[in-house]
PDB file of N, CA, C and O in Angstrom:
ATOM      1  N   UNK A   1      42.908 -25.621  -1.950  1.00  0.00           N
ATOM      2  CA  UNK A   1      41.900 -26.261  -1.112  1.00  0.00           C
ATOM      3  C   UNK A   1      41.308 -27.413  -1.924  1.00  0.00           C
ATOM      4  O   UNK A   1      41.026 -27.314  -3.118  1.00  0.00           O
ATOM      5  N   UNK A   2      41.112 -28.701  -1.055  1.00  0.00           N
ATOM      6  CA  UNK A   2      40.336 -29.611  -2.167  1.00  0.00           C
ATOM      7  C   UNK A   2      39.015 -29.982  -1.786  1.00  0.00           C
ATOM      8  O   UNK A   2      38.399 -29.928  -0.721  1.00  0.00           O
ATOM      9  N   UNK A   3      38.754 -30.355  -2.879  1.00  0.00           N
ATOM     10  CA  UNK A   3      37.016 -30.727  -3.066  1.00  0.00           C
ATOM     11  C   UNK A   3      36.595 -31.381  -1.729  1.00  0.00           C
ATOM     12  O   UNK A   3      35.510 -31.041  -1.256  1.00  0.00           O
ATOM     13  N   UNK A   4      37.168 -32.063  -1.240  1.00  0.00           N
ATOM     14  CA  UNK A   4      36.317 -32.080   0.139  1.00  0.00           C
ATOM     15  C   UNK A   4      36.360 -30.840   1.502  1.00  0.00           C
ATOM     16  O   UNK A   4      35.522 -30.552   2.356  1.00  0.00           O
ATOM     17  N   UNK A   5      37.667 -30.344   1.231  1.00  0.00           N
ATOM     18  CA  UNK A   5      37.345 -29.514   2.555  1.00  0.00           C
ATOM     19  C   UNK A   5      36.638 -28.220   1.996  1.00  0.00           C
ATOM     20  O   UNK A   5      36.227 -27.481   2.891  1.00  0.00           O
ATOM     21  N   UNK A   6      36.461 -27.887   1.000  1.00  0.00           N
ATOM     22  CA  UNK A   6      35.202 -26.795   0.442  1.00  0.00           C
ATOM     23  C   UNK A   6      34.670 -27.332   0.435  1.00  0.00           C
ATOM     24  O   UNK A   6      35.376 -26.760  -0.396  1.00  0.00           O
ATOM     25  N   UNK A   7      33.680 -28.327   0.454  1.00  0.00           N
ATOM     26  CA  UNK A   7      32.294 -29.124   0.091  1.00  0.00           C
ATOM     27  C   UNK A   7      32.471 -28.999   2.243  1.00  0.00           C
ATOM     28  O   UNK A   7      31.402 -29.206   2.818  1.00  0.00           O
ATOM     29  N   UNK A   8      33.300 -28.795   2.869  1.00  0.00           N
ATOM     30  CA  UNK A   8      33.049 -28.565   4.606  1.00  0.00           C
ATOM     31  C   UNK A   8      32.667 -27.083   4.652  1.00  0.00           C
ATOM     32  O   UNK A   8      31.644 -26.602   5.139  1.00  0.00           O
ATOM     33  N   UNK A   9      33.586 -26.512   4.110  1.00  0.00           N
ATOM     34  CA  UNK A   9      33.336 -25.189   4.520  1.00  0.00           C
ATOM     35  C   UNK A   9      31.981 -24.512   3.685  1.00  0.00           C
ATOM     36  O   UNK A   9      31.337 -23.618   4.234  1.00  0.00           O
ATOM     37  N   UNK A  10      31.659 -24.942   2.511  1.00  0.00           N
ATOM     38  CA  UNK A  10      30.421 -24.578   1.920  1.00  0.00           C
ATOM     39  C   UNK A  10      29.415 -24.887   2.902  1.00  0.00           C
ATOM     40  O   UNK A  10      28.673 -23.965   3.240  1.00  0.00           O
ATOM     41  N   UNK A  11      29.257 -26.055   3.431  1.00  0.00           N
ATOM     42  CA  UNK A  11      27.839 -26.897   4.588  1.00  0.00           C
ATOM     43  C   UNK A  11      28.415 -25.633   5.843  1.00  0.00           C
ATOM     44  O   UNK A  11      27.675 -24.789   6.349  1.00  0.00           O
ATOM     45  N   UNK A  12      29.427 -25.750   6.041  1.00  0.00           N
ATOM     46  CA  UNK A  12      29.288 -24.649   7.515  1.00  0.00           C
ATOM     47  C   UNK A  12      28.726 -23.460   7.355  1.00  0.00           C
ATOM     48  O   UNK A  12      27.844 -22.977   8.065  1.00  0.00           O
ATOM     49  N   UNK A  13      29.403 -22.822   6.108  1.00  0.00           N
ATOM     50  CA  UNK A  13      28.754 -21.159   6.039  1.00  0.00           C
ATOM     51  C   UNK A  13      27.173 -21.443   5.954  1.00  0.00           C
ATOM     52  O   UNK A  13      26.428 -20.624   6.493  1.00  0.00           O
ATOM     53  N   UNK A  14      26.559 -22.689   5.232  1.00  0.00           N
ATOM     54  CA  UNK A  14      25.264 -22.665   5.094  1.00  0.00           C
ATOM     55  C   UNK A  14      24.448 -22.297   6.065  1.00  0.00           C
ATOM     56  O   UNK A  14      23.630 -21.381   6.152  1.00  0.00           O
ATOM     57  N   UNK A  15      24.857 -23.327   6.946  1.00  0.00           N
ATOM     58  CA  UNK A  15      24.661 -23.973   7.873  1.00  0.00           C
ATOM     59  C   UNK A  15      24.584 -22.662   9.096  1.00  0.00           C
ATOM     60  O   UNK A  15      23.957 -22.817  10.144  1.00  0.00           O
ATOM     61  N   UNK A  16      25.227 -21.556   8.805  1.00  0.00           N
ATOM     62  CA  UNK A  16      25.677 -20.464   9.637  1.00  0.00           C
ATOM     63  C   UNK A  16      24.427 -19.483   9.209  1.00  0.00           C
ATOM     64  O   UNK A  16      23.826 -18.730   9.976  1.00  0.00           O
ATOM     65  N   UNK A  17      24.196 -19.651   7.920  1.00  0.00           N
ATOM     66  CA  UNK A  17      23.313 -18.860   7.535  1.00  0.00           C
ATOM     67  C   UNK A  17      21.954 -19.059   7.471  1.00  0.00           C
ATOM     68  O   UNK A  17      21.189 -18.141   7.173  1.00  0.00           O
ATOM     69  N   UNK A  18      21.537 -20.315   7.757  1.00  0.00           N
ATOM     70  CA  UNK A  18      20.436 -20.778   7.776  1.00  0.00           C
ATOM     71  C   UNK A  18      19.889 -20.347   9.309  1.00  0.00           C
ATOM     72  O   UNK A  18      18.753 -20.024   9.654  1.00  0.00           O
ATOM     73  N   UNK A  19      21.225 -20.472  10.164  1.00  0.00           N
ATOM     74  CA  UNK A  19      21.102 -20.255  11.681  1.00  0.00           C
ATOM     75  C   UNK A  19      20.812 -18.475  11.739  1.00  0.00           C
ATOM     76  O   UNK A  19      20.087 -17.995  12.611  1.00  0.00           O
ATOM     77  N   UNK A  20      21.311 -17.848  10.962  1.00  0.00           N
ATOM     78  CA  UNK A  20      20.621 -16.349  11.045  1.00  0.00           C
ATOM     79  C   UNK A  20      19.395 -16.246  10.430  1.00  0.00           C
ATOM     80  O   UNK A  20      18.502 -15.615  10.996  1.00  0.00           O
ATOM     81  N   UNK A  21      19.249 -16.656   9.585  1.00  0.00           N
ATOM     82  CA  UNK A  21      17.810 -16.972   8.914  1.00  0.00           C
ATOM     83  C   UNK A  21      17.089 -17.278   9.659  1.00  0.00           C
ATOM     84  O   UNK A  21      16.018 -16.703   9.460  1.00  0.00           O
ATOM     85  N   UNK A  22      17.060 -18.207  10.852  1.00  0.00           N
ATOM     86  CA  UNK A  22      16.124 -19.228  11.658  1.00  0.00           C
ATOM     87  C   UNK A  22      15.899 -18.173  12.822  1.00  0.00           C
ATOM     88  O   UNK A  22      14.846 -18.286  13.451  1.00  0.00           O
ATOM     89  N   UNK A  23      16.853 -17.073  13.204  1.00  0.00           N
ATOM     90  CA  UNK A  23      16.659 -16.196  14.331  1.00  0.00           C
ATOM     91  C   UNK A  23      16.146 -14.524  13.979  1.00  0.00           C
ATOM     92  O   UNK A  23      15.971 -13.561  14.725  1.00  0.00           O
ATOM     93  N   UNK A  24      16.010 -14.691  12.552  1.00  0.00           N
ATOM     94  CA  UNK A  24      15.145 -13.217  11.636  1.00  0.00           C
ATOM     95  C   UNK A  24      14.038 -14.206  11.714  1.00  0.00           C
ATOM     96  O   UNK A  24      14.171 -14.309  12.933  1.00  0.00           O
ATOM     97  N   UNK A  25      13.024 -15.053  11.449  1.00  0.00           N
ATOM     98  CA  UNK A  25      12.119 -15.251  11.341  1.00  0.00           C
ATOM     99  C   UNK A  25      11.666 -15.256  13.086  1.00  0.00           C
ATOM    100  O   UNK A  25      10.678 -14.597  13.408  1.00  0.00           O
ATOM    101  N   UNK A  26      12.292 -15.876  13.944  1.00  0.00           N
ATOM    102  CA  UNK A  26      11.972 -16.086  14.991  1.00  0.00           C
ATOM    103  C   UNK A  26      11.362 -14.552  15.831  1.00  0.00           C
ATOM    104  O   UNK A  26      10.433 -14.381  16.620  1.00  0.00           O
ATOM    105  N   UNK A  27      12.497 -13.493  15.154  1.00  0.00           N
ATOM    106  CA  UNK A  27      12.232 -12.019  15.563  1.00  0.00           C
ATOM    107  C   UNK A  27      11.101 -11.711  14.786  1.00  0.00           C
ATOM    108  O   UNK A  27      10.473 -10.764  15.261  1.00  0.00           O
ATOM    109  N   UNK A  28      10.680 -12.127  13.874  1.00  0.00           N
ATOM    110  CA  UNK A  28       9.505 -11.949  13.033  1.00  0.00           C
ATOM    111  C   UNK A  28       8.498 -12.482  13.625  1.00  0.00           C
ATOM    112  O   UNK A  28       7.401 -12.113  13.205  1.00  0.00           O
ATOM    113  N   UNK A  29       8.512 -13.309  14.555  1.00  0.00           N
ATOM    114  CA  UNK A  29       7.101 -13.960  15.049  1.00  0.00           C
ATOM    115  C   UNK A  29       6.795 -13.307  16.167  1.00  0.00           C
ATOM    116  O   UNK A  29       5.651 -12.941  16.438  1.00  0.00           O
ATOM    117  N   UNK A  30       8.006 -13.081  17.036  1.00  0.00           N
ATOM    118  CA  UNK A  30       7.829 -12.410  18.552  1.00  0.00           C
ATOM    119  C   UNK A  30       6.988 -10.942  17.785  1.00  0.00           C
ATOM    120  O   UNK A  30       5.863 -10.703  18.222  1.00  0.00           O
ATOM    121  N   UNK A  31       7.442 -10.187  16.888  1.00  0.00           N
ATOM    122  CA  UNK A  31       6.258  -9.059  16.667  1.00  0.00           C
ATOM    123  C   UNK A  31       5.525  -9.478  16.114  1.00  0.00           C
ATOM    124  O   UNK A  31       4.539  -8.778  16.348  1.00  0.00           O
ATOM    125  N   UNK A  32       5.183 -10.424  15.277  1.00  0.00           N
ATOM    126  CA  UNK A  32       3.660 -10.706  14.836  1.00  0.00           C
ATOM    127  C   UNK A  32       2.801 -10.982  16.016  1.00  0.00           C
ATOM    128  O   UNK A  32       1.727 -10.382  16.022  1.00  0.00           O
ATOM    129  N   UNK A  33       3.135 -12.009  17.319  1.00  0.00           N
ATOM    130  CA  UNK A  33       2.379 -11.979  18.600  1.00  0.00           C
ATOM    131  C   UNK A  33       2.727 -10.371  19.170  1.00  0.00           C
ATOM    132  O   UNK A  33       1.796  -9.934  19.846  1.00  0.00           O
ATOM    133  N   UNK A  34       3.574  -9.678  19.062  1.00  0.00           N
ATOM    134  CA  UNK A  34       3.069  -8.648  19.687  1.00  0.00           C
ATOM    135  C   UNK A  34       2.183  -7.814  19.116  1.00  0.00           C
ATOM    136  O   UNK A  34       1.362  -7.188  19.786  1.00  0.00           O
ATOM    137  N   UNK A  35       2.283  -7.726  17.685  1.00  0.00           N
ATOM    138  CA  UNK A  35       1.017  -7.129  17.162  1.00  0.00           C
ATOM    139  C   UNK A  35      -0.205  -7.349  17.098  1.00  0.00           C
ATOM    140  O   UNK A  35      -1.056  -6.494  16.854  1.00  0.00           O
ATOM    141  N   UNK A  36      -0.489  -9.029  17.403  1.00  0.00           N
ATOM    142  CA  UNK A  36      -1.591  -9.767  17.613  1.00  0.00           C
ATOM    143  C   UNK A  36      -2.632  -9.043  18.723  1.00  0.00           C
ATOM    144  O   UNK A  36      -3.721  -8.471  18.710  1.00  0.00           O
ATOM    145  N   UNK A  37      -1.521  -9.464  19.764  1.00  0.00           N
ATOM    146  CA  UNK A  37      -1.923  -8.929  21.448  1.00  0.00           C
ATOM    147  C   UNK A  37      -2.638  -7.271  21.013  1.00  0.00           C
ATOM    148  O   UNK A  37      -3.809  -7.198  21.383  1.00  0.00           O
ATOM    149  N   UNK A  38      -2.228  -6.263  20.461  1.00  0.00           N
ATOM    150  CA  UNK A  38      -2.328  -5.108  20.739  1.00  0.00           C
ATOM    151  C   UNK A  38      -4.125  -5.176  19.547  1.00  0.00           C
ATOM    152  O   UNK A  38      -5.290  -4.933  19.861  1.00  0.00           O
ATOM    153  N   UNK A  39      -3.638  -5.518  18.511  1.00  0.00           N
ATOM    154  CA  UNK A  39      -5.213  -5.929  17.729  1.00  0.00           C
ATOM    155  C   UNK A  39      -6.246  -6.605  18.724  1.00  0.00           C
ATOM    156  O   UNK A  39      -7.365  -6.102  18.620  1.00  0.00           O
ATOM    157  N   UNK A  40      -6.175  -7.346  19.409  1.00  0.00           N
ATOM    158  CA  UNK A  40      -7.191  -8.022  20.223  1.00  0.00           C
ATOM    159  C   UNK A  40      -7.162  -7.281  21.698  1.00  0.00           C
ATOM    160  O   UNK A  40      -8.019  -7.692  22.481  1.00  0.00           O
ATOM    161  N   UNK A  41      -6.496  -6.491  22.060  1.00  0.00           N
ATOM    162  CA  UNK A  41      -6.498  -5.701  22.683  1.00  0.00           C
ATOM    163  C   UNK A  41      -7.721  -4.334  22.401  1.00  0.00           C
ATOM    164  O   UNK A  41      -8.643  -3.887  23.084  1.00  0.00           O
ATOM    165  N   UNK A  42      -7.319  -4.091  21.431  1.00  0.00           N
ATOM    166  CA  UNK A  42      -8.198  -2.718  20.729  1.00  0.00           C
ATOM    167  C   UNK A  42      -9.152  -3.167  20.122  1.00  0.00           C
ATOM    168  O   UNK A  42      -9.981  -2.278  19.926  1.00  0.00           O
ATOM    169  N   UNK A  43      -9.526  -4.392  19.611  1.00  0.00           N
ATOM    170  CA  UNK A  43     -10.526  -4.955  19.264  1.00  0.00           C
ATOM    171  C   UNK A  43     -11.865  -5.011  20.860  1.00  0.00           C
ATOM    172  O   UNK A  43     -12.980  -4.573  21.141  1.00  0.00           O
ATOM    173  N   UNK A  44     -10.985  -5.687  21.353  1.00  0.00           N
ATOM    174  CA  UNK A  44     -11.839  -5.659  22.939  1.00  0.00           C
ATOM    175  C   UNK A  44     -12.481  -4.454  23.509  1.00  0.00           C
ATOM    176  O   UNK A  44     -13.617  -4.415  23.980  1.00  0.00           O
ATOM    177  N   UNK A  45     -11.555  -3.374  23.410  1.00  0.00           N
ATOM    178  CA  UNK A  45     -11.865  -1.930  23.593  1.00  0.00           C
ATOM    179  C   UNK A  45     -12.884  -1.266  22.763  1.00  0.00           C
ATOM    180  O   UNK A  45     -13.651  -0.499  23.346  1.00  0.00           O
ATOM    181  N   UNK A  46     -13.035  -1.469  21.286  1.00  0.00           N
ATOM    182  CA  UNK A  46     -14.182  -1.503  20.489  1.00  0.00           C
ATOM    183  C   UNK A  46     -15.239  -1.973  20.689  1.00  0.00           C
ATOM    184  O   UNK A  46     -16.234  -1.256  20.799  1.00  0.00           O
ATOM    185  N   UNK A  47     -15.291  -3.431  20.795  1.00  0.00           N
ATOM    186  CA  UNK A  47     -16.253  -3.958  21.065  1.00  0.00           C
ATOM    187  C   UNK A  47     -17.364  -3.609  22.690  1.00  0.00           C
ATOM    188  O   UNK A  47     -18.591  -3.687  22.746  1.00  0.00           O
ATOM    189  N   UNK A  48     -16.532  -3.286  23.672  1.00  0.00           N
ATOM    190  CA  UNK A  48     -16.983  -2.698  25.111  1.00  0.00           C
ATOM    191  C   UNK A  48     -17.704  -1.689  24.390  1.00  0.00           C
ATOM    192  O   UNK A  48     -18.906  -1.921  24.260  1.00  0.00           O
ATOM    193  N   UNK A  49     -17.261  -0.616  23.885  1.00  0.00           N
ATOM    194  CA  UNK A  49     -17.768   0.436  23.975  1.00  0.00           C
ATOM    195  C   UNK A  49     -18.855   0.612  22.780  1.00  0.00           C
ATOM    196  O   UNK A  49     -19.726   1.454  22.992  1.00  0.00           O
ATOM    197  N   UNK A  50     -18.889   0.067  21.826  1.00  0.00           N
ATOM    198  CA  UNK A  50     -19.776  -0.424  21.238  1.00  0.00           C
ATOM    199  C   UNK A  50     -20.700  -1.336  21.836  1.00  0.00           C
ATOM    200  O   UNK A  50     -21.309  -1.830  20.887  1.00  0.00           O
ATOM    201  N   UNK A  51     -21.079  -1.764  22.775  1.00  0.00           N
ATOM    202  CA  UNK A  51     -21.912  -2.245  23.607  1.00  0.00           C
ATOM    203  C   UNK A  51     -22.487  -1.234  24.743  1.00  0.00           C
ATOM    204  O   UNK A  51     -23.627  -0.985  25.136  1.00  0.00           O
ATOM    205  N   UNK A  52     -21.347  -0.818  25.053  1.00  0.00           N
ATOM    206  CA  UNK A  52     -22.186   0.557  25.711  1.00  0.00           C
ATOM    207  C   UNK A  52     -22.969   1.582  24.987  1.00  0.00           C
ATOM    208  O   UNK A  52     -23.925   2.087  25.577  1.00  0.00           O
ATOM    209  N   UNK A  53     -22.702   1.926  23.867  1.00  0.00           N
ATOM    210  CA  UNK A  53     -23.460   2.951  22.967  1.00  0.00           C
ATOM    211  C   UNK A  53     -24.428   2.194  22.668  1.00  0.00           C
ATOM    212  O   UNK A  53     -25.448   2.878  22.754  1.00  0.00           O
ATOM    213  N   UNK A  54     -24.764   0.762  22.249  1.00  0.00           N
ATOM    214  CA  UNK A  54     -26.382  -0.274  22.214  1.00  0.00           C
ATOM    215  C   UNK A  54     -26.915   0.130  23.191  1.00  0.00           C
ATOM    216  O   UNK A  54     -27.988   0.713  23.040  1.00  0.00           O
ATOM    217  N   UNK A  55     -26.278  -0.055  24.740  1.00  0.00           N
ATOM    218  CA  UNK A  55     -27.406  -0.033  25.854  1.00  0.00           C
ATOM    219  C   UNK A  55     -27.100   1.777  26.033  1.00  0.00           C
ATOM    220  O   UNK A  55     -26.925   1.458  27.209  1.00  0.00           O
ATOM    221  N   UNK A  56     -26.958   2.753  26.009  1.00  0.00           N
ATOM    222  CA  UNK A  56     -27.208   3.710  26.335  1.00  0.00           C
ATOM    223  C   UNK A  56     -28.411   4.231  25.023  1.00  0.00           C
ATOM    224  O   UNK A  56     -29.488   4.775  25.267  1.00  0.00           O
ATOM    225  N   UNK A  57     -27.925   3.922  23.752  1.00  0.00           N
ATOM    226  CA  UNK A  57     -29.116   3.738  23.147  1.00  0.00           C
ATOM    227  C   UNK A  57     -30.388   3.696  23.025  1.00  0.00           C
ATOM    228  O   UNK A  57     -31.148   4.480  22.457  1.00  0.00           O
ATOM    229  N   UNK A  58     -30.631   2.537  23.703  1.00  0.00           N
ATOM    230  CA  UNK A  58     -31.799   1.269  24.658  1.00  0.00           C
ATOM    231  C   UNK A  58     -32.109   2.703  24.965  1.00  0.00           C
ATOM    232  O   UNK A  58     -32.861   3.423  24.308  1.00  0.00           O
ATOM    233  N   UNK A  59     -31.311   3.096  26.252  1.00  0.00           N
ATOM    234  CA  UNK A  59     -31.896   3.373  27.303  1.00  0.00           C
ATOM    235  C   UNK A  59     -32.226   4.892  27.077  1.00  0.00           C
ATOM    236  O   UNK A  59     -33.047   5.400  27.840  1.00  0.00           O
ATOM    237  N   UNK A  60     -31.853   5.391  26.435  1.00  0.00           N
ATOM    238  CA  UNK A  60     -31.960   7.255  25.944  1.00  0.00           C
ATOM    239  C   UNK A  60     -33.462   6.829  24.651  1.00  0.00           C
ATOM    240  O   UNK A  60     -34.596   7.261  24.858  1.00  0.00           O
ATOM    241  N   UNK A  61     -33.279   6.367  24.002  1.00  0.00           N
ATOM    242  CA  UNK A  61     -34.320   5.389  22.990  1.00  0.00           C
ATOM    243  C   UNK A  61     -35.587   4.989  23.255  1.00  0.00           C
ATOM    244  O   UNK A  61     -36.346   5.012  22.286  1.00  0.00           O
ATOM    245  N   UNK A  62     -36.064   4.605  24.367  1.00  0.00           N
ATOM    246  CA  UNK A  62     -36.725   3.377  24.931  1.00  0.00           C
ATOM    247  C   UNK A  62     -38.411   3.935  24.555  1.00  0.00           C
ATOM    248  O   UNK A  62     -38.917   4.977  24.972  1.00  0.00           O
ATOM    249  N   UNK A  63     -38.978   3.037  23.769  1.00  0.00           N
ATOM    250  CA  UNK A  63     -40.178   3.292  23.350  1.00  0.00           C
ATOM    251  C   UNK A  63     -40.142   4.225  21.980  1.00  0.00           C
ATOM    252  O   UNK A  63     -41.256   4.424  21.495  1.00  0.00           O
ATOM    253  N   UNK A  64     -39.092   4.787  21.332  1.00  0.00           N
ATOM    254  CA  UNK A  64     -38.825   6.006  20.380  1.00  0.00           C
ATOM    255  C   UNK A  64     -38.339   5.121  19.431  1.00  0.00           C
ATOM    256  O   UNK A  64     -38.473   3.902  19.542  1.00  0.00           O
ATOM    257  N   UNK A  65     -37.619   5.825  18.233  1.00  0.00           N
ATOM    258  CA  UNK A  65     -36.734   5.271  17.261  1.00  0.00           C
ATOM    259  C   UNK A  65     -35.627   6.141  17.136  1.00  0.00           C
ATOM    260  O   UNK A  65     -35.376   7.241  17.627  1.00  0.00           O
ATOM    261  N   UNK A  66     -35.143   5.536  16.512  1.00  0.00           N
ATOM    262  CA  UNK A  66     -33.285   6.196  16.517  1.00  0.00           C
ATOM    263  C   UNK A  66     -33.418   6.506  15.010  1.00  0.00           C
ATOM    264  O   UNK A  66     -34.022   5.901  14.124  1.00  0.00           O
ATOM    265  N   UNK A  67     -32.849   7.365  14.991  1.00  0.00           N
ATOM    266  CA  UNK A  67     -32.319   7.997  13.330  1.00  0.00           C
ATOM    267  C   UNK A  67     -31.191   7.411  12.972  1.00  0.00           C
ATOM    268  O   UNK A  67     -30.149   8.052  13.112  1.00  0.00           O
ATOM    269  N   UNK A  68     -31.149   6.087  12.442  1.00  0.00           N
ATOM    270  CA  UNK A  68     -29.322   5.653  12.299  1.00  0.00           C
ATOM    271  C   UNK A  68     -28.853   6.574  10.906  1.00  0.00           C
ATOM    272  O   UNK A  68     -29.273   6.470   9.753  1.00  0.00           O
ATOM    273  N   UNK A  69     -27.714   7.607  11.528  1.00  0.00           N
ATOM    274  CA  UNK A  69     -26.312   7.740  10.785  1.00  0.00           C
ATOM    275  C   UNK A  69     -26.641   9.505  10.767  1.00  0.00           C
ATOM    276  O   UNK A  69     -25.842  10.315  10.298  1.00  0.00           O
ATOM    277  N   UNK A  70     -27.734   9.809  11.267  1.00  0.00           N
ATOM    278  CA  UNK A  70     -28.750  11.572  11.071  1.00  0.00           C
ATOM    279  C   UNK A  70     -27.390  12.360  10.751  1.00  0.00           C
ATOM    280  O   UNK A  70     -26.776  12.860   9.808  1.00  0.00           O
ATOM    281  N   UNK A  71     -27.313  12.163  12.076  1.00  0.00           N
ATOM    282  CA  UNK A  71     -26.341  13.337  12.364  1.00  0.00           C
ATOM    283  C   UNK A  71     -24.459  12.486  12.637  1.00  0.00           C
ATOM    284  O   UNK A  71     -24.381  11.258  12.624  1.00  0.00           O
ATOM    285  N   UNK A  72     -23.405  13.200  12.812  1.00  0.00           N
ATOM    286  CA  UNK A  72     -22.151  12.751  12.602  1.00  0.00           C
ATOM    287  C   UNK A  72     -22.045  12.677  14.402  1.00  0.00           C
ATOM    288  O   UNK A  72     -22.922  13.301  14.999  1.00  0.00           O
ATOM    289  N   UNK A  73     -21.066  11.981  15.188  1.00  0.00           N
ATOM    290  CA  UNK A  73     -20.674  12.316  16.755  1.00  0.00           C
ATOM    291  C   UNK A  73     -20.328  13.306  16.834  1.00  0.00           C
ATOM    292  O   UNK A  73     -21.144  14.042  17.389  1.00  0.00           O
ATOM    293  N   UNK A  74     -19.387  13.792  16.516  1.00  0.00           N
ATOM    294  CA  UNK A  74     -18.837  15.444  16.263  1.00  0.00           C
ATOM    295  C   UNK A  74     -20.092  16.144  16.299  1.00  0.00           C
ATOM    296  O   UNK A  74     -19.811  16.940  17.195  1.00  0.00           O
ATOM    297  N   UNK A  75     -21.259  16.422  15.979  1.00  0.00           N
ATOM    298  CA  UNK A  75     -21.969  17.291  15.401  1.00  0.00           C
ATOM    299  C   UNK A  75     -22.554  17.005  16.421  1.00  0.00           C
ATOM    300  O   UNK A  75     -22.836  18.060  16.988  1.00  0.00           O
ATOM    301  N   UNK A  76     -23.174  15.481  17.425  1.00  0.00           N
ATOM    302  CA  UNK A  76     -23.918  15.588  18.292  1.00  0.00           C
ATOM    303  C   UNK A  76     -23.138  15.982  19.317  1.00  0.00           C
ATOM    304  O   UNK A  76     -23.686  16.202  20.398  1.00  0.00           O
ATOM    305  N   UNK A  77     -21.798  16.137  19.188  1.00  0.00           N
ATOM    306  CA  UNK A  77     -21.331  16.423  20.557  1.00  0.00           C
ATOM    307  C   UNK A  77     -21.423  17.980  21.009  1.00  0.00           C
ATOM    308  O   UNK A  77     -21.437  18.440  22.150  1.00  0.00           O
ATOM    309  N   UNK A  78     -21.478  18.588  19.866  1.00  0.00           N
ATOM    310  CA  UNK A  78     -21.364  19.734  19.689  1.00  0.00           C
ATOM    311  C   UNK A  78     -23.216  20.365  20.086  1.00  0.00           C
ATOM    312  O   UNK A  78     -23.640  21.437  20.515  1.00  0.00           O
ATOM    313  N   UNK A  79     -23.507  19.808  19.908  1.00  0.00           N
ATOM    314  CA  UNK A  79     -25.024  19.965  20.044  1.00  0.00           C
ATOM    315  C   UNK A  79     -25.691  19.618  21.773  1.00  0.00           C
ATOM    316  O   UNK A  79     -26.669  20.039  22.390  1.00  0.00           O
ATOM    317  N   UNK A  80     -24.993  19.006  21.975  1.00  0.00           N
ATOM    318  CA  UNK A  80     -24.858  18.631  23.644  1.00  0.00           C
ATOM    319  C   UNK A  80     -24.448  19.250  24.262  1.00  0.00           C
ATOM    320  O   UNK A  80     -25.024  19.578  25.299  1.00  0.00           O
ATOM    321  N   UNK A  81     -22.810  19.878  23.799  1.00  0.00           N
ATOM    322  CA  UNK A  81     -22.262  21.056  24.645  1.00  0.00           C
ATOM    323  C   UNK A  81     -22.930  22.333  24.606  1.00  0.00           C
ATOM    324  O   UNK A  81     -22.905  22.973  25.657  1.00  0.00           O
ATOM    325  N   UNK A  82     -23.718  23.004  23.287  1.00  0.00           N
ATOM    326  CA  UNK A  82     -23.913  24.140  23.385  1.00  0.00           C
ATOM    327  C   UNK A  82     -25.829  23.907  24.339  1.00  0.00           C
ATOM    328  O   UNK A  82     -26.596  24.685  24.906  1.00  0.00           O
ATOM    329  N   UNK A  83     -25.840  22.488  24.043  1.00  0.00           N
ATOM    330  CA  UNK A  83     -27.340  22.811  24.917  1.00  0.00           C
ATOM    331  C   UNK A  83     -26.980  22.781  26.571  1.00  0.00           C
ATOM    332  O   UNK A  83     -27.752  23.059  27.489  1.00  0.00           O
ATOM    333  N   UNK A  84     -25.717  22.402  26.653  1.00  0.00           N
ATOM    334  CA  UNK A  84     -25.389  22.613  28.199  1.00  0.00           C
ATOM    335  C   UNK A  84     -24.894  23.969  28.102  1.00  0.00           C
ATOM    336  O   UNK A  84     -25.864  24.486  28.657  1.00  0.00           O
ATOM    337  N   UNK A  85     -24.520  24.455  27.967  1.00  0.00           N
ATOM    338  CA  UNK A  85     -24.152  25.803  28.220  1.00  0.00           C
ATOM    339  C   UNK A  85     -25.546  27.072  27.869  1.00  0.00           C
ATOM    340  O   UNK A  85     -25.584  28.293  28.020  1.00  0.00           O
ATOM    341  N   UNK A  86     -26.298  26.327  27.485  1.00  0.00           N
ATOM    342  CA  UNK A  86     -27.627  27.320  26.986  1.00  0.00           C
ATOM    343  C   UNK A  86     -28.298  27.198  28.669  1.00  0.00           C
ATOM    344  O   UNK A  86     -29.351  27.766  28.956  1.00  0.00           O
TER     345      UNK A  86
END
């Protein structure tokens, strides 16, 4: 083989490989936006409901003070159920 048609076939394989290279990154971006979407997704979902626990707060609260961190959720939930069942 001579120096020019390897100096062809070297640029093609490159050239071949750069083209798989260019379609692994491309698959790399389609899940980085899909992972994006699902973070700002669950971010949104946080944030709602963390706005609802402010105003139920407010509103269970109103004129009182809150004990921030007293007790754990678990522990108040548990404390809710057995006063409903009392």
């Amino acid at each position: 083989m001579d120096t020019r048609t390897l100096a062809r076939e070297l640029t093609r394989a490159r050239l071949k490989e750069l083209e798989k290279m260019r379609k692994v990154l491309d698959n790399i971006q389609h899940s980085l936006d899909e992972i994006m979407a699902a973070q700002m997704a669950f971010q949104g979902r946080i944030d709602e409901e963390e706005a609802r626990i402010y105003q139920l707060m407010a509103d269970l609260f109103e004129g009182g003070t809150v004990q921030d961190g007293t007790f754990s959720f678990g522990v108040l939930l548990e404390m809710a159920i057995h006063n409903l069942n009392a």
